[in-house]
C-alpha positions as CSV (number, residue, x, y, z in Angstrom):
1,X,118.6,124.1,75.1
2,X,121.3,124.5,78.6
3,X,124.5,125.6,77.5
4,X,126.7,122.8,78.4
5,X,129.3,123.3,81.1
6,X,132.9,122.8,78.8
7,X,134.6,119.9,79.6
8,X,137.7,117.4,78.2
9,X,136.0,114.2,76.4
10,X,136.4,110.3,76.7
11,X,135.8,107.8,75.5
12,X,133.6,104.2,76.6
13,X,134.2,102.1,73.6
14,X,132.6,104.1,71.4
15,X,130.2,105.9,73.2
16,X,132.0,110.0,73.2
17,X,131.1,111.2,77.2
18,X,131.5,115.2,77.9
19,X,133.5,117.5,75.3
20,X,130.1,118.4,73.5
21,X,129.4,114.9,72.4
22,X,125.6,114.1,73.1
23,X,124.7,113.1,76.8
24,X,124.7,109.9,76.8
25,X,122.0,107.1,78.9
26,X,123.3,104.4,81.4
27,X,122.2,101.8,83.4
28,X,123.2,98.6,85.5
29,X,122.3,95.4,85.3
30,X,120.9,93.2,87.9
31,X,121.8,90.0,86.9
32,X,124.6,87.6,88.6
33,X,127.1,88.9,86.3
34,X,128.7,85.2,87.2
35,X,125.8,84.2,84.6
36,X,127.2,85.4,80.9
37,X,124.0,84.4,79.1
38,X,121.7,86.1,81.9
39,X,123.9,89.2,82.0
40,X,124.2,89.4,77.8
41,X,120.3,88.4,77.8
42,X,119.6,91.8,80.2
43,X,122.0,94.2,78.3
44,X,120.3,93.2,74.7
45,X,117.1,94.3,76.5
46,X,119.0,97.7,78.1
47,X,120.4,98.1,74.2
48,X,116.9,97.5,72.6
49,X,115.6,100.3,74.9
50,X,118.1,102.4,74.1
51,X,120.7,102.3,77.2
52,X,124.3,103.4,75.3
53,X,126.7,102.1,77.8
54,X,125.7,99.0,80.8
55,X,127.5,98.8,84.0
56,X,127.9,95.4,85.6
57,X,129.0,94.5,89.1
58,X,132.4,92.8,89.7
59,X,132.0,91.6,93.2
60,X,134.5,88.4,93.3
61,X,136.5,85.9,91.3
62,X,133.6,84.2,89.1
63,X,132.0,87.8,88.3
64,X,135.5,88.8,86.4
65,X,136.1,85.8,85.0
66,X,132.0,86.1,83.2
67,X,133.6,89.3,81.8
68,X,135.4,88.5,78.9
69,X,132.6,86.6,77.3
70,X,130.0,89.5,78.2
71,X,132.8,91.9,76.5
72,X,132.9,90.2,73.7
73,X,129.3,89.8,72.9
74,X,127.6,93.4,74.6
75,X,126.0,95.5,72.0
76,X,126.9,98.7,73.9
77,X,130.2,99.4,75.9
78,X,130.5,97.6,79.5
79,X,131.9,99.3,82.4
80,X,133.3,97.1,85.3
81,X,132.0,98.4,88.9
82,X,134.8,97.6,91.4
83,X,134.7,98.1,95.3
84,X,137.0,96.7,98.1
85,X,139.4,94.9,95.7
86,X,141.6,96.1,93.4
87,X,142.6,92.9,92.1
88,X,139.0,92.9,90.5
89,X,139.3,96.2,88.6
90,X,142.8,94.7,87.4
91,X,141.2,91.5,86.3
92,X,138.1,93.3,84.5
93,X,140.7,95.3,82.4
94,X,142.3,92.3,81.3
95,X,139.5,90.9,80.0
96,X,138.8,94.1,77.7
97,X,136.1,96.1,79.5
98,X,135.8,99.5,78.2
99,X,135.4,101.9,81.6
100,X,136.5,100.6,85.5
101,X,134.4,102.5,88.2
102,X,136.3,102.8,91.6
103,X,135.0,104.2,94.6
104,X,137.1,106.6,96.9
105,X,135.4,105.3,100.0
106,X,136.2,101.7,99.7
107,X,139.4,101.2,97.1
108,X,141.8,103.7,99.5
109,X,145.3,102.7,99.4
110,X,147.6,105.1,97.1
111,X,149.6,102.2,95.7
112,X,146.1,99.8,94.5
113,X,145.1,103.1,93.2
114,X,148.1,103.6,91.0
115,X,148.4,99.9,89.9
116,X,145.0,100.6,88.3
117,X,145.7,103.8,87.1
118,X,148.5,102.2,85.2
119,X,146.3,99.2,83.9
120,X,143.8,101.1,82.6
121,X,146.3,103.8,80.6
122,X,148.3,100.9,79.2
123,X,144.6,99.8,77.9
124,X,143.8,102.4,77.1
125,X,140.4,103.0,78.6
126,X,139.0,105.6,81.0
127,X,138.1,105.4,84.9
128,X,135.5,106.6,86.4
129,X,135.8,108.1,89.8
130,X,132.8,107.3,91.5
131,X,131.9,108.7,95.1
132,X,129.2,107.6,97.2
133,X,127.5,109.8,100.3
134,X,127.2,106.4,101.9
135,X,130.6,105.0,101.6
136,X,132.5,108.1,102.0
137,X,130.2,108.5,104.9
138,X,131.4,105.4,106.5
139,X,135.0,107.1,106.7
140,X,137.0,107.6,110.1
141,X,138.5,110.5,109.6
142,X,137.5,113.4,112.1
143,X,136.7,115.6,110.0
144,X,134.1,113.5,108.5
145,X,133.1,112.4,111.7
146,X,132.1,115.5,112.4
147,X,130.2,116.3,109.3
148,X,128.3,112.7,110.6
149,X,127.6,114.6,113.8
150,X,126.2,117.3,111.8
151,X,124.0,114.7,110.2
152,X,122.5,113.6,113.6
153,X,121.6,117.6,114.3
154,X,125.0,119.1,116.1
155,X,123.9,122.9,116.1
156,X,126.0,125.9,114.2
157,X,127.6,126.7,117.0
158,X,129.2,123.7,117.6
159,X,130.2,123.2,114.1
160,X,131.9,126.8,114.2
161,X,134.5,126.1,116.9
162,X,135.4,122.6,115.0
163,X,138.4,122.6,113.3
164,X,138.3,124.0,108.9
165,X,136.9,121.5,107.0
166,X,133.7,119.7,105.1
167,X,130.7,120.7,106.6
168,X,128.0,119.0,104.8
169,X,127.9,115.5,102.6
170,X,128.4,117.4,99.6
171,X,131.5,119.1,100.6
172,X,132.9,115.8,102.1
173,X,132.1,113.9,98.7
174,X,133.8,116.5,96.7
175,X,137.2,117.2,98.9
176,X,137.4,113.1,98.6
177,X,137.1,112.8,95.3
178,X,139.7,115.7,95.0
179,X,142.0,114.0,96.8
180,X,141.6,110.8,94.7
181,X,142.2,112.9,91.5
182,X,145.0,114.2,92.4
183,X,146.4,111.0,93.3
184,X,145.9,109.9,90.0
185,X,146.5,112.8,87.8
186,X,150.0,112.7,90.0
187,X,150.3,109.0,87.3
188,X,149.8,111.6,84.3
189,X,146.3,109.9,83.7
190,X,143.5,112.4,82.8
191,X,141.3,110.4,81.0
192,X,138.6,110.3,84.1
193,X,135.1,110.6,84.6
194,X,133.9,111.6,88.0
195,X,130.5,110.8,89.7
196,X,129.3,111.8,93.1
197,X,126.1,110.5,94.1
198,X,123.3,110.6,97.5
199,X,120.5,109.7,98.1
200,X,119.6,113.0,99.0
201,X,118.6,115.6,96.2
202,X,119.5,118.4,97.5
203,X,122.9,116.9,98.4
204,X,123.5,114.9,95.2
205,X,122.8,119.1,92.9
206,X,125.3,120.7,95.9
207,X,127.7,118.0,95.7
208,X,127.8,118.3,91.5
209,X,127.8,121.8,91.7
210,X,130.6,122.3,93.8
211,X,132.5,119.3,91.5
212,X,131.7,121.4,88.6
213,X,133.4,124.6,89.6
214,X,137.2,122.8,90.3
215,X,137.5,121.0,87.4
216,X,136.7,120.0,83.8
217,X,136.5,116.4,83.9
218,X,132.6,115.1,82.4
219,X,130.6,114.2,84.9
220,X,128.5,110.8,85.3
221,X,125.3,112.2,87.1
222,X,122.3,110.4,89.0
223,X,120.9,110.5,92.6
224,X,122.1,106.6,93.8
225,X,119.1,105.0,95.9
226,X,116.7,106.6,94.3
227,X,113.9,104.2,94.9
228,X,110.4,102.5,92.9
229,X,109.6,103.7,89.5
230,X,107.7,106.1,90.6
231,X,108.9,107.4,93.3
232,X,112.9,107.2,91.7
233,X,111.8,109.0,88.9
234,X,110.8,111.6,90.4
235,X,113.6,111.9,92.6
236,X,116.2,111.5,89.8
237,X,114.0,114.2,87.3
238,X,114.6,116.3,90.0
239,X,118.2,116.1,91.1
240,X,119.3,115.0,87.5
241,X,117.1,117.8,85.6
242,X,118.3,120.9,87.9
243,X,122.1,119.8,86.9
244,X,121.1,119.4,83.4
245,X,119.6,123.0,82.9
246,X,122.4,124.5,85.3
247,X,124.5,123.0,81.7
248,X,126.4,120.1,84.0
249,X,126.2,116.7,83.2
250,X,127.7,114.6,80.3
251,X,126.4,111.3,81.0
252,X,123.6,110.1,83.1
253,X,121.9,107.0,85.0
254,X,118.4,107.0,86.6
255,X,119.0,104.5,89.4
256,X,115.9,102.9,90.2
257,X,114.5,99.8,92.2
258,X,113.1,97.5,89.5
259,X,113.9,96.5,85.8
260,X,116.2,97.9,84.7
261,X,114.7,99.0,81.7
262,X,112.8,101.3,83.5
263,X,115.8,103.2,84.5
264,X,116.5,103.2,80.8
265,X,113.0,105.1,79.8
266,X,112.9,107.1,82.5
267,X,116.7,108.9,81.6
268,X,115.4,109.2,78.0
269,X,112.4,110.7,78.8
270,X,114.2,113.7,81.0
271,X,116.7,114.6,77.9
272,X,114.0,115.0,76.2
273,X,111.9,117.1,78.4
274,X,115.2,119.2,78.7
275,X,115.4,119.3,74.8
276,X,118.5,118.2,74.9
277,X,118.2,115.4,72.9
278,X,115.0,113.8,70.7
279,X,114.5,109.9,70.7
280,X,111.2,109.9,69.6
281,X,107.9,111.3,69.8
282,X,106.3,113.5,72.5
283,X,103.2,113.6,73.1
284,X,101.2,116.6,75.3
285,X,98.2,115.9,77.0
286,X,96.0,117.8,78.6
287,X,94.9,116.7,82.3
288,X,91.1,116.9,81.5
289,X,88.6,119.2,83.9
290,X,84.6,119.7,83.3
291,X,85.3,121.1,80.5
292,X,86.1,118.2,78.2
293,X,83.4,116.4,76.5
294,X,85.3,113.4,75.2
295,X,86.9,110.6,77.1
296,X,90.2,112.1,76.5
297,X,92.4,109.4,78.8
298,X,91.6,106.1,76.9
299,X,92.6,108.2,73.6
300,X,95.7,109.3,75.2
301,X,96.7,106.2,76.1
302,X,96.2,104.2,72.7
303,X,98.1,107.1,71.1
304,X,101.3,106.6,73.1
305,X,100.6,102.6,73.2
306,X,100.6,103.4,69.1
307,X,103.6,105.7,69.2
308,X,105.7,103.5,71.0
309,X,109.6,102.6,69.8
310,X,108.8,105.2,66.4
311,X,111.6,107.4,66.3
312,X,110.3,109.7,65.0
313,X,111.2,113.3,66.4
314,X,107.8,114.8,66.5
315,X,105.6,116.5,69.3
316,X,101.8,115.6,69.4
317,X,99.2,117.3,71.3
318,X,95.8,115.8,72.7
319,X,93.7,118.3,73.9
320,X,90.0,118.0,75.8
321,X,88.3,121.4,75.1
322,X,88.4,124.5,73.5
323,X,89.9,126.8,76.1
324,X,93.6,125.4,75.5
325,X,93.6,122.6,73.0
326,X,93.4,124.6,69.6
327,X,96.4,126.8,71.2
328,X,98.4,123.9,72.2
329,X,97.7,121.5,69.2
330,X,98.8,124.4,67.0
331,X,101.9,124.5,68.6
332,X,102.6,120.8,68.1
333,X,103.7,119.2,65.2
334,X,100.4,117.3,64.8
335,X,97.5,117.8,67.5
336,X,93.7,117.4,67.8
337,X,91.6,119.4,70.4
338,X,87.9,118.8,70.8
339,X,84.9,120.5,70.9
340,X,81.9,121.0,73.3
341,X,80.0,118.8,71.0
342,X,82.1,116.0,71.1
343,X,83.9,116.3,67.9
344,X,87.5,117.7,67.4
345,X,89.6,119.3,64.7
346,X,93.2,118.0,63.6
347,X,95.9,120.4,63.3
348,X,99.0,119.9,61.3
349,X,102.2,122.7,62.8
350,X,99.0,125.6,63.2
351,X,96.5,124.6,60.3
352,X,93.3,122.6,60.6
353,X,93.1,120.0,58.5
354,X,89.8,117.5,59.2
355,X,87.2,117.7,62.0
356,X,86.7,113.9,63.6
357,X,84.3,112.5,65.9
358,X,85.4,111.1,69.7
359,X,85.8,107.5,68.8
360,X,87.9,108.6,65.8
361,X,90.2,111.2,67.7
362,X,93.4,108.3,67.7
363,X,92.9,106.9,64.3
364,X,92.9,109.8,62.8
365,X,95.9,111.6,64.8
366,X,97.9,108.6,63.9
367,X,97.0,108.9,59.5
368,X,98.3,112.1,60.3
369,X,101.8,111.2,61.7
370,X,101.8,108.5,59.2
371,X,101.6,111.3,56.2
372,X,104.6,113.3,57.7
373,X,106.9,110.3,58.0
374,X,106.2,109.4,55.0
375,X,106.5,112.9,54.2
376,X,110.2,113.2,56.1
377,X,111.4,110.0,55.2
378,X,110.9,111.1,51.3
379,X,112.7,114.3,52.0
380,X,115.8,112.3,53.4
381,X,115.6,110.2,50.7
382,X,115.8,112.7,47.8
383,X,119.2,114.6,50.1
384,X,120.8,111.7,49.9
385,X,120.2,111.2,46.0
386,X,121.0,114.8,45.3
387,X,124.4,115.4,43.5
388,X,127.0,117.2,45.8
């Protein structure tokens, strides 16, 4: 497991982000957040699925006024996402939203920036400082402007004789959202979350890494714009998996075009692969060659199908042949690797313990998971009858 980069802790509800607390899965909805009962009907799904905290958009009037009744009947903590107005972010903390995100490029003037900084500390709830490339991009500053022109390809040299400043997206996120933070931290308020987000991988792991280094706020990562479920994933197991080994990250969001849900799955599924947290099982699978003399892919697939929404922490091997499968199923809590002759053997943590023929290779994986949560659930069950 990555060390974790030390930072202060917050709090969303109550939902602990950064300060060693467990890293914790977003997501957005995409619902008219006008529509309470659409909106509450999306985040059940998002809770079910195992999202921990929901962002919804505030765009105008009708949005904030939705909020008190989503509030009041979420599952999981609701954080109010507030661009160009103020007004809005002041509105969504009266009605009792747990987290307002504000973004440098678009909510600019010093004193709408303090009268929400003094809102949210006499509620008592965090803010989450969140920079996009493509806002901050939009600036008129000339220092960013040049960092544009390096965009569009403006050589070295060029850059050179240009005044000290940001030179790449990354370094104009971060001196931004340093500039914001000290305008609030100026208002005593430290109880911040900070985000900085591209489309760009590369830019979105500089950009975090840089962030990382100046102060010890917990960071809300992602890649924003990441794309389809396939390709977003990708993209965001990439970006969001380099931070998460490098130790930074407290909280994180897979941003993807589609359900929601899918963002969701996808965020779990990268904690896990990091080990850095366990939702459920794993299951290894082998990618088949010439070697394998079973119709491995169909058994895979009914094993996950069967697996899905257990919770049980265990790791599960299918294997195709001989050359890696009794290796890797030993290594799994529960595996089954197959033979040249069509039949395969079922290990439990390293010891064989039945041989099976191909159409029986998921049936019988799954009486074995069965026995050890049975098996688990009867050992927490005697701890918690044991006398102290």
């Amino acid at each position: 497991m990555p060390e974790r980069r030390t930072t202060r802790q917050v709090r969303v509800g109550d939902v602990a982000v950064g300060g060693g607390a467990p890293i914790s899965v977003q997501s957005m909805t995409t619902t008219s957040t006008a529509d309470a009962r659409a909106t509450l009907a999306q985040i059940e799904r998002l809770a079910i699925a195992g999202c921990e905290i929901v962002r919804v958009a505030v765009p105008d009037d009708d949005a904030a006024a939705a909020l008190a009744e989503i509030v009041r009947h979420s599952p999981v903590p609701v954080v109010a996402d507030i661009h160009f107005k103020h007004t809005l972010a002041l509105r969504s903390i009266d009605a009792g939203v747990h987290k307002v995100r504000l973004n440098p490029g678009n909510i600019r003037k010093p004193d709408d920036v303090r009268t929400v900084v003094r809102a949210a500390a006499a509620a008592g709830i965090p803010i989450r400082v969140g920079a996009n490339s493509g806002s901050i991009l939009r600036g008129t500053d000339r220092r960013l402007r040049g960092a544009d022109r390096r965009l569009r390809g403006a050589d070295r040299r060029a850059l050179e004789q240009q005044p000290k400043g940001p030179r790449t997206t990354a370094e104009l996120m971060v001196e931004r959202v340093a500039e914001y933070l000290a305008l609030i931290e100026a208002e005593g308020f430290r109880d911040l979350v900070v985000s900085l987000k591209a489309s760009s991988v590369v830019e979105t792991i500089a950009a975090y890494r840089l962030i990382a280094a100046r102060c010890d706020y917990p960071l809300h990562v992602g890649v924003t714009a990441a794309g389809t479920p396939r390709s977003g994933a990708v993209r965001s197991a990439i970006g969001i998996g380099v931070l998460l080994a490098a130790g930074i990250g407290d909280t994180i969001r897979v941003s993807l075009t589609g359900d929601p849900v899918e963002e969701v799955a996808a965020a779990r599924a990268i904690l896990q692969a990091l080990e850095l947290r366990r939702f459920g099982p794993i299951v290894v699978a082998c990618p088949t060659c010439a070697r394998t003399q079973v119709d491995l892919i169909p058994i895979v697939e009914e094993v996950e199908r069967r697996l899905a929404g257990l919770a049980l922490p265990i790791t599960v091997a299918v294997m195709g042949c001989a050359v890696n499968g009794p290796g890797e199923a030993a290594e799994a809590d529960v595996g089954i690797a197959a033979a040249g002759d069509g039949s395969g053997t079922v290990f439990r943590r390293g010891r064989p313990v039945r041989r099976v023929t191909g159409p029986d290779f998921a049936d019988a994986l799954l009486a074995e998971i069965e026995r050890i949560a049975r098996q688990r659930s009867g050992e927490a069950q005697a701890e918690t009858e044991t006398p102290q």
